[in-house]
Every structure is written in structure tokens, then in C-alpha cells.
C-alpha positions as CSV (number, residue, x, y, z in Angstrom):
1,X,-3.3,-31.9,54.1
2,X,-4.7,-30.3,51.0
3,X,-3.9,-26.9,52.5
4,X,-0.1,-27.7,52.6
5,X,-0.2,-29.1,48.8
6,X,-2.0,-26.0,47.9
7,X,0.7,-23.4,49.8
8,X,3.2,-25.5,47.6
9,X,1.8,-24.7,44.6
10,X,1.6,-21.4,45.5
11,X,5.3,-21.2,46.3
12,X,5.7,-23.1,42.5
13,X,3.8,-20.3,41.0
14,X,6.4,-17.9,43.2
15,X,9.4,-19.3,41.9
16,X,7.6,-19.0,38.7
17,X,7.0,-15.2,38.3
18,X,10.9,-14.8,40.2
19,X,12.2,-16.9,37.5
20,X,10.4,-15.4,34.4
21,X,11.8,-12.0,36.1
22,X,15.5,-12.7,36.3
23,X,15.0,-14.4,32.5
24,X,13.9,-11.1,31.1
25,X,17.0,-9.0,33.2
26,X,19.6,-11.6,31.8
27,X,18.2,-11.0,28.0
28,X,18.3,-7.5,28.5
29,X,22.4,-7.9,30.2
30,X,22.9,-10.5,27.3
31,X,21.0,-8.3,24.4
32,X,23.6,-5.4,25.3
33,X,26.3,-7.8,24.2
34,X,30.4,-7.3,25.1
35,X,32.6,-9.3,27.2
36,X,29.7,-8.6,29.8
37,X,27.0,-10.7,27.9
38,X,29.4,-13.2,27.1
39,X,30.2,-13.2,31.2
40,X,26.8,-13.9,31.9
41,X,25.7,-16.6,29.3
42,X,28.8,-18.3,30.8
43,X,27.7,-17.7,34.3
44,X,23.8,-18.7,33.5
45,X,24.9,-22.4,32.3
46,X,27.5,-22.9,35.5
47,X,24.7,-21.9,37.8
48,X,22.6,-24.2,36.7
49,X,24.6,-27.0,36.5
50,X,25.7,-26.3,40.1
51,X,22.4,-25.4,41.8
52,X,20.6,-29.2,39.9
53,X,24.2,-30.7,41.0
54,X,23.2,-29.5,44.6
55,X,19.9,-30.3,44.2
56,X,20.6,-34.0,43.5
57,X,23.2,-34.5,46.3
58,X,20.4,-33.2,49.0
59,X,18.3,-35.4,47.8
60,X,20.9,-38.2,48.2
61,X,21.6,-37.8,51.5
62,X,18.2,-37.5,52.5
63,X,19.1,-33.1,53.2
64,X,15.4,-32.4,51.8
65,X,13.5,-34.9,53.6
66,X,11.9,-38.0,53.3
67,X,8.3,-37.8,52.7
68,X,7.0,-36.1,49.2
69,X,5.9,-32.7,50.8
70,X,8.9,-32.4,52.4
71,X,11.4,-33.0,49.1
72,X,8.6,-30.8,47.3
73,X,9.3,-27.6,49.7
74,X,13.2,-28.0,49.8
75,X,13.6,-28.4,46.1
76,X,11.7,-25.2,46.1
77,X,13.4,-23.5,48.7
78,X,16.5,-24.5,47.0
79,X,15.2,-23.0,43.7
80,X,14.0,-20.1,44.9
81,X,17.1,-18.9,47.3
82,X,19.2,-19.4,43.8
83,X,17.1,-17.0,41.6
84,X,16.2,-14.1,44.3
85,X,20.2,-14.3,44.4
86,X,20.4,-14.2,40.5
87,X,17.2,-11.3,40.7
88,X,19.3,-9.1,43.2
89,X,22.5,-9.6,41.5
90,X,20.9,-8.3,38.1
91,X,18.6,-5.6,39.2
92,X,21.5,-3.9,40.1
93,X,22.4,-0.8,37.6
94,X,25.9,-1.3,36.3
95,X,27.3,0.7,33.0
């Protein structure tokens, strides 16, 4: 049991160093400024009020499971699909 606890905190720290990634190519997008920046800040706030408005409706229905392990690995599976989607989205080079 404690090596199932311990591959979720792994996958925590994951979502961690994916998260502090797409944080530092959104200040770079948003530090350029434009209509671009102003695009993005925009996007930023709807995604996350979408993706924690997902969140709690899987959890309402019972989508992530029932025990605590289970809810534990879908909220991060959630999480994490969200940001590699943000990461690829903004590693791309656009002018």
C-alpha cells in the first residue's frame, strides 16, 4: 500500500515540474505583450475555471472513484492531461 501512496506523490511532484514549465512559457507569451498576451491571460483564467469546474463534477458523480487513492490519481490525471495540453500548445514557436 505504501508503494501506491508513494507512486502518487511522485506523479504530484510530475504535475509539479509540468506546471512550473508551462507557468514560465505563459510569462514569457504574456511578458511579449499585444493582443496575444492579452489572448492568453484571458485563456489562462477560463482554463482554470473549466478544468476545477470538471474536476468537481467527476467527483460528484463518483467519475474518479470512491476510495481516497483512487480520487487522488484521477484528480491528478485530470491535472496533468490539462497542462501537457497547455505545455504543447505553448512550446510551439509562433511570431
Amino acid at each position: 500500500m505504501t508503494y501506491v501512496w508513494l507512486r502518487v506523490a511522485i506523479d504530484a511532484w510530475f504535475l509539479g515540474l509540468e506546471a512550473s514549465n508551462v507557468v514560465a512559457l505563459r510569462m514569457v507569451k504574456v511578458a511579449l505583450g499585444g493582443p496575444r498576451a492579452k489572448a492568453e491571460s484571458s485563456r489562462m483564467v477560463e482554463e482554470k475555471l473549466a478544468a476545477l469546474a470538471a474536476l468537481q463534477w467527476q467527483m460528484m458523480t463518483g467519475a474518479l472513484g470512491l476510495t481516497t487513492l483512487e480520487i487522488a490519481r484521477g484528480s491528478l490525471r485530470h491535472f496533468r492531461k490539462t497542462v501537457r495540453r497547455n505545455r504543447s500548445r505553448l512550446a510551439r514557436y509562433r511570431k
